[in-house]
C-alpha positions in Angstrom: -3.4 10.1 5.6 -4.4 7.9 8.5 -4.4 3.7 8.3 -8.0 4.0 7.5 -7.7 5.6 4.2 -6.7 2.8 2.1 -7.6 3.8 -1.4 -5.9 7.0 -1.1 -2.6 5.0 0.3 -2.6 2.6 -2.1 -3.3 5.3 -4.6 -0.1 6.7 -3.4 2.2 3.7 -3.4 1.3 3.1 -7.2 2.5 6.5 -7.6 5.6 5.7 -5.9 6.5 2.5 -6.7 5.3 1.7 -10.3 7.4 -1.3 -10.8 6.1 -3.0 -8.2 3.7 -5.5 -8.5 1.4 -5.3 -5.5 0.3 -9.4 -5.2 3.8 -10.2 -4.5 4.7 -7.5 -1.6 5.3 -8.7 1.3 3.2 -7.0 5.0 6.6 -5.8 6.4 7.6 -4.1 3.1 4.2 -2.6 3.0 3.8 -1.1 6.3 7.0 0.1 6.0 6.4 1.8 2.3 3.2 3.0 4.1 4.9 4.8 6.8 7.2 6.4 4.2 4.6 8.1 2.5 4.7 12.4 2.2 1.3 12.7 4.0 1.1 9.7 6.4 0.8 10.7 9.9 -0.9 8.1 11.6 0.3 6.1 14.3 2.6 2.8 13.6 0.8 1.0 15.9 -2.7 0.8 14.5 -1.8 -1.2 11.5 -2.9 -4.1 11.0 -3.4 -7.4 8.7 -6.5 -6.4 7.9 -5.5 -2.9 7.2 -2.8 -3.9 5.3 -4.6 -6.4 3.3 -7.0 -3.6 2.3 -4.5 -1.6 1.3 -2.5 -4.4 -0.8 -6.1 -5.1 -2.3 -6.7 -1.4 -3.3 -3.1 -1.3 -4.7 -3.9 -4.4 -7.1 -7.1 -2.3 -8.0 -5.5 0.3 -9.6 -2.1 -1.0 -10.5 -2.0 -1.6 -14.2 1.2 -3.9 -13.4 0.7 -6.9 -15.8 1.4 -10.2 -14.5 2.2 -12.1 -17.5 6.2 -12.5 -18.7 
């Protein structure tokens, strides 16, 4: 996965972190969980905030976390 594939990463992090709820992550916890990924080999350097709010926005997409307590 490269920077530019943002559903499929965010796809991923649901995956991985279920019990997250993406409107509350923070950009350094999300690159970070990014680069962690089994399949990411894109270079650190070419995130972004726009890349990263496009993945956070993909991630809110198709999280079913529920926001209400």
């Amino acid at each position: 996965m490269k920077w530019t594939d943002s559903r499929e990463i965010a796809i991923a992090l649901a995956d991985k972190h279920p019990d997250i709820d993406p409107q509350r992550i923070n950009f350094v916890d999300l690159r970070q969980w990014v680069l962690e990924l089994d399949g990411f080999n894109d270079d650190p350097a070419h995130s972004g905030e726009k890349i990263l709010e496009a993945i956070q926005a993909h991630w809110i997409d198709e999280s079913d976390f529920d926001d209400e307590d």
